[in-house]
N, C-alpha and C positions, 0 to 999 in steps of 0.2 A: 674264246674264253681268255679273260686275261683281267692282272690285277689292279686293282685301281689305287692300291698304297702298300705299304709294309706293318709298319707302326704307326697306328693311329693315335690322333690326340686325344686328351682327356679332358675333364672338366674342372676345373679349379685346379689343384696340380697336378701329376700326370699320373696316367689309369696304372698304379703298379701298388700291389699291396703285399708288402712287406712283414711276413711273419716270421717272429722271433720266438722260437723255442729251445730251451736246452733240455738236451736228453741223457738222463745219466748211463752211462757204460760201464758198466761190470765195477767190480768193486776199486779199480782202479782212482775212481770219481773222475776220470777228467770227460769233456761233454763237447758235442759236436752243434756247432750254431748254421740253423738252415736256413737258406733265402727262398721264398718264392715273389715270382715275378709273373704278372699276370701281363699279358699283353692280346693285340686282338688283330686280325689282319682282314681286309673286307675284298670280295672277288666278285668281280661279275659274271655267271653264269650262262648267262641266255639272255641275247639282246634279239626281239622278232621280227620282220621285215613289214611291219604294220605301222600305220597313220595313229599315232599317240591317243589323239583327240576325239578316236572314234574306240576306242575300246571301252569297252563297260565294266568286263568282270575278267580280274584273272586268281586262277583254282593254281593252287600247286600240288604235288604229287606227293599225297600222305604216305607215302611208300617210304620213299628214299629220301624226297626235297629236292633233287635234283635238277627238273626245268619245269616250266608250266604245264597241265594238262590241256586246256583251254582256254580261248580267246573268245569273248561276244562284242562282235560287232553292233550297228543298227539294225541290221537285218542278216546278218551271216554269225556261224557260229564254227570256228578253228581247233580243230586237235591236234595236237602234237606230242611227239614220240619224246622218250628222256632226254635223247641227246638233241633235241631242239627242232627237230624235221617235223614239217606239216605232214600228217596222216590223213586227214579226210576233212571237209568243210561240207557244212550244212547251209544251204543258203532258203528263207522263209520272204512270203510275199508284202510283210508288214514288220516293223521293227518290232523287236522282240525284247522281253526285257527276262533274267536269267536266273536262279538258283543255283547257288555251287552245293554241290555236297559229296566231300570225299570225293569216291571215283564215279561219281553218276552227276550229270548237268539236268538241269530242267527251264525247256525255254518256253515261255507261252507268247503269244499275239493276239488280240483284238483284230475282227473281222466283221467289218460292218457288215450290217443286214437291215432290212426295208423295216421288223420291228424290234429296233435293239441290235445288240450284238452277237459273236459268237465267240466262245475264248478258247483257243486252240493251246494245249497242253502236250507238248512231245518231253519224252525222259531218255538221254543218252548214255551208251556207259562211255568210258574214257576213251575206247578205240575209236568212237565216232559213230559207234551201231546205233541205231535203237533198240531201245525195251519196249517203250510200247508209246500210243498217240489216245490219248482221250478230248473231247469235247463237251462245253457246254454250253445252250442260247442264254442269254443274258436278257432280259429285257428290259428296254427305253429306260425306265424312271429302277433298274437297279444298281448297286454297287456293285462292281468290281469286287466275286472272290477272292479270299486268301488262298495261296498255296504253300503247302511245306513239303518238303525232301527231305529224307531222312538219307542217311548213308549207307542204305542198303536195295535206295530206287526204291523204298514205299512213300505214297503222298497218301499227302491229308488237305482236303480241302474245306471251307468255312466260308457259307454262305450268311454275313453280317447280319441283316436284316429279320430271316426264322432264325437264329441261332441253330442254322441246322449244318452238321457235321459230319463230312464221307470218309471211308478208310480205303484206300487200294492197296494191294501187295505189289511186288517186287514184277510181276506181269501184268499189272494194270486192270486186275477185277477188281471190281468192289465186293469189301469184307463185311464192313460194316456202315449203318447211317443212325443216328440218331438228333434230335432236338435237343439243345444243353437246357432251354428253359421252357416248359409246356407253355407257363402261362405268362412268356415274354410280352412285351409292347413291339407291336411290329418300329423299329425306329432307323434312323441312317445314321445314328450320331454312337450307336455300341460300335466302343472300342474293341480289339482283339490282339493278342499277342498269342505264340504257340511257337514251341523248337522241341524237336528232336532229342531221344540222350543219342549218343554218338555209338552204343552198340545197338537202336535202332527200337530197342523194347518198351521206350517209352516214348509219350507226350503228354507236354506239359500244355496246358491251353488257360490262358487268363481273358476272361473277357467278363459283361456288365449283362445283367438281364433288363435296364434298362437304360436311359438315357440318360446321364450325370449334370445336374446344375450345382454347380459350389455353392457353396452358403458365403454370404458377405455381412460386414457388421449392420446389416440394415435390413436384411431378405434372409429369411430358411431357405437353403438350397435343398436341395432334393440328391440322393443317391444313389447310384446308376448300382448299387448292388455288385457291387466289384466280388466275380472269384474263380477261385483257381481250382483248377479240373484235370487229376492224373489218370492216362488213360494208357493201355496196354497195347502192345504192338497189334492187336485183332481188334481192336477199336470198342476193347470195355471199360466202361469205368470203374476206377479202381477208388478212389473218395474224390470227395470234394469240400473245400473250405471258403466259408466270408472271405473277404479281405478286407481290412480295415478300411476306412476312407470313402467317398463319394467318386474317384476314377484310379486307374490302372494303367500303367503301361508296358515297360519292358518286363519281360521273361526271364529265366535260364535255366537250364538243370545240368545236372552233374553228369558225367561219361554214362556211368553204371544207373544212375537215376536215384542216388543215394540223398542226392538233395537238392533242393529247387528254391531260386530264389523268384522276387517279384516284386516290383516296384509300385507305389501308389501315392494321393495326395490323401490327404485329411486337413479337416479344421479345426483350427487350435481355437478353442470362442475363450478361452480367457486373453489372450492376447490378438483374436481378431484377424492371427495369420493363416495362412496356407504353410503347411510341413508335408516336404517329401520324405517318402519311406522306404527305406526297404525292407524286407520279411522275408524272412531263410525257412524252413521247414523243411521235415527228412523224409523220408520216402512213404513213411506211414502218415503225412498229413500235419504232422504236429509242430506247432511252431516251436522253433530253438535260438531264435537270437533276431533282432532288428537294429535298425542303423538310420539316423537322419540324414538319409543319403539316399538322392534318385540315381541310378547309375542310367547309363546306355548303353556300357557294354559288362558285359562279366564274361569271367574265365578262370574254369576252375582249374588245379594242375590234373596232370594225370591220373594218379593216385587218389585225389577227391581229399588231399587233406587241406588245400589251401582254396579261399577262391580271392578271385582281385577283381573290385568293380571299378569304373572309372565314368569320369563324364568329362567334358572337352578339355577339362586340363588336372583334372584332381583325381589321383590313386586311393584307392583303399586296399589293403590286406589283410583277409582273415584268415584265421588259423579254425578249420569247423571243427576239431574235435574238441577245442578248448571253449569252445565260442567266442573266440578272444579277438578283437582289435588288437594286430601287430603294428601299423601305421597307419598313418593319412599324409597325404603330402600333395600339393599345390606343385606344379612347372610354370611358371607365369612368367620365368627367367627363358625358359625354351619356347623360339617363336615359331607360331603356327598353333593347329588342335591337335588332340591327338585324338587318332581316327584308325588305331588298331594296337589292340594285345594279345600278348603271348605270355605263356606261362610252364617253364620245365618242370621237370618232374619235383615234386617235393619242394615247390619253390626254390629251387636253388638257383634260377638263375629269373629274369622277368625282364620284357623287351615291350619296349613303348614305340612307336611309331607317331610323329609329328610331322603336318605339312600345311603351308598355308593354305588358304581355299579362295574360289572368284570363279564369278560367272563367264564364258567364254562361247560365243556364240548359242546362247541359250541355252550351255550346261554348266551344270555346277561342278569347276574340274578343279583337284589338290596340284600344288606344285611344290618344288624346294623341301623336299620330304629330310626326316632327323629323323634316326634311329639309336633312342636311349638304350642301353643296357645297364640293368640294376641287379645288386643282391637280394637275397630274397629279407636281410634286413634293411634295404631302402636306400643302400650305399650304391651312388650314382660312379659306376667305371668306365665309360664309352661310351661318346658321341658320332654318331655318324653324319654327315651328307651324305646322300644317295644323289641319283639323278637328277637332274635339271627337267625332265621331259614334264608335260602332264598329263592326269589320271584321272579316273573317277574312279577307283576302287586300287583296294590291294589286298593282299594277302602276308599273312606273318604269321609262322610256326618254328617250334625248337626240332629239333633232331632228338630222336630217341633217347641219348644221352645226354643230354642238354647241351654239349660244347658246341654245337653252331644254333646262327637262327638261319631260318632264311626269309626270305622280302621280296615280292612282285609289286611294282609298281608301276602301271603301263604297258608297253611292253618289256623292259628292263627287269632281269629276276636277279637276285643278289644272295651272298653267303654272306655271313659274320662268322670268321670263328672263333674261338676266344682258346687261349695258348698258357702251357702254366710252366715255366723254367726253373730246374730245383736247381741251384748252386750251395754247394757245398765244404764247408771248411773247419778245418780241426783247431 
């Protein structure tokens, strides 16, 4: 461990903001003027004895933040203890691709077979144990299942094609199965989106009862019946809603499940365009606010009063009790995408993560990663360089109190922590 600067730079002038207040004291009247001094110091935590360009996914430790939980290789999967020591490795006979969730990992593989496939499904906790190993045959001419983790090691699987939908508990029985649409079109082209809320009691599930053709100034498209599906940790449905538009994509819901958003297109026919959407709705179904904004990621704070969506370089923040647009703001000035967010409590703090991107022996890997830090009124106070190495994934989370973040990127894991100095004078 050790530090990689003191005071870091800022953006435009430097990261220190300067509050001026006079406070009156006793009948006296005379008044005491306060300074604060906001500064931020960046530490590297845990650097892991691994080949940059072969990690896939790194989890960090929702506990404390302190060093990675695991590492996915191509075909091996790494635990590690807080203070940075390998605990156990999982090694599988095909490369695996992986699910973080909190402290359970989920790695499956494709294993051929003379008709089709098989998809091997193991669910680990953090020490490297298993919970449990499930299987499924695939066959020749179908899609690849979805899998979801939720962060209590229950999965939900989603077979595209019947819209048909499995529950497993936290031991790997199945709870429940149902069909989303009776009188679906068998098709490959239904989209599917579905997350977890983060206490595990819900899922959100957006997908199409049929196959979506857009409509153009020339052809009636056709609408794939876009909608969205809350279902209970025992895999019941709880409603379900339209969704506006002809297709669907991204997801979210809130910690407690208090609200869920969902992205889609529609056709504007007086002006002949395509408009993306998004639609917020609260836990009873009912829509409460929308935005001409597709996100890719959302992130609501802890407390479920704010959420921030974003897409490769544009922020948004809402405030859902007011249904109010707080900002929108454009980085076009910070080079690279950004390709992870983070959100403290009550908004009071928000951490953007940028890094370039490029193909490298036939993976798509980030390099030269930027870690913005903003208020939660959009006032930009730290910039970061992080590592030089390359990634295909990271991780970004605040600390329970918001005063640090922390950052995986590779194998490299990092602190921010942000510093507040009263100076004081009569």
């Amino acid at each position: 461990m050790f530090q990689l600067g003191n005071q870091v730079r800022s953006i435009g002038v430097r990261a220190f903001l300067i509050a001026w207040g006079w406070i009156l004291l006793l009948p006296t009247g005379w008044s005491q003027l306060r300074q604060e001094k906001i500064s931020f110091q960046l530490t590297r935590i845990a650097k892991l004895p691994l080949e940059s360009v072969e990690i896939l996914t790194l989890s960090s430790n929702s506990i404390n933040g302190k060093s990675p939980q695991f590492v996915v290789g191509d075909k091996v999967l790494h635990f590690y203890s807080n203070d940075g020591r390998l605990r156990k490795s999982q090694h599988f006979p095909y490369s695996i691709y992986a699910i973080a969730a909190d402290s359970f990992v989920g790695a499956y593989y494709l294993e051929p077979e003379i008709d089709g496939q098989k998809l091997n499904w193991y669910v680990f906790h953090s020490t490297g144990d298993k919970a449990y190993y499930l299987q499924w045959a695939i066959g020749r001419d179908q899609l690849i299942p979805r899998l979801f983790l939720s962060n209590q090691g229950t999965t939900v699987i989603f077979f595209p094609e019947e819209c048909l939908i499995k529950f497993f508990d936290s031991d790997g029985h199945e709870i429940h199965s149902t069909v989303c649409f009776e009188d679906a079109s068998f098709t490959y082209e239904r989209n599917v989106a579905g997350v977890f809320s983060d206490d595990g009691r819900w899922f959100c599930l957006a997908t199409m009862e049929n196959a979506a053709v857009p409509d153009t100034p020339d052809e009636v498209g056709r609408s794939g019946s876009p909608t969205l599906i809350l279902f209970d940790q025992n895999g019941q449905e709880q409603w379900r809603v339209a969704i506006d538009g002809y297709w669907s994509s991204h997801v979210a819901v809130s910690n407690h499940g208090d609200y869920l958003a969902v992205c889609s297109y529609r056709f504007d026919e007086t002006n002949g365009v395509t408009l993306p959407t998004t639609v917020l709705f609260n836990q009873e179904g009912q829509e409460i606010f929308s935005l001409d904004f597709l996100f890719r990621r959302a992130c609501f704070s802890p407390e479920e009063n704010f959420l921030l969506l974003a897409d490769q370089n544009q922020v948004l923040l809402v405030e859902l009790k007011n249904r109010e647009l707080i900002w929108r703001k454009s980085f076009d000035s910070i080079e690279g995408l950004l390709i992870n967010t983070a959100v403290a409590h009550n908004a009071e703090a928000i951490a953007l993560l940028f890094a370039n991107g490029k193909y490298v022996q036939g993976k798509f890997l980030y390099e030269n990663p930027q870690l913005l830090w903003l208020t939660r009124n959009g006032t930009e106070l730290d910039l970061q360089q992080l590592s030089e190495e390359k990634f295909q994934n990271s991780v970004l989370e605040f600390s329970a109190e918001g005063s640090k973040v922390f950052v995986g990127t590779g194998s490299e894991y990092f602190e921010l922590t942000k510093s507040i100095d009263n100076d004081s004078s009569r």
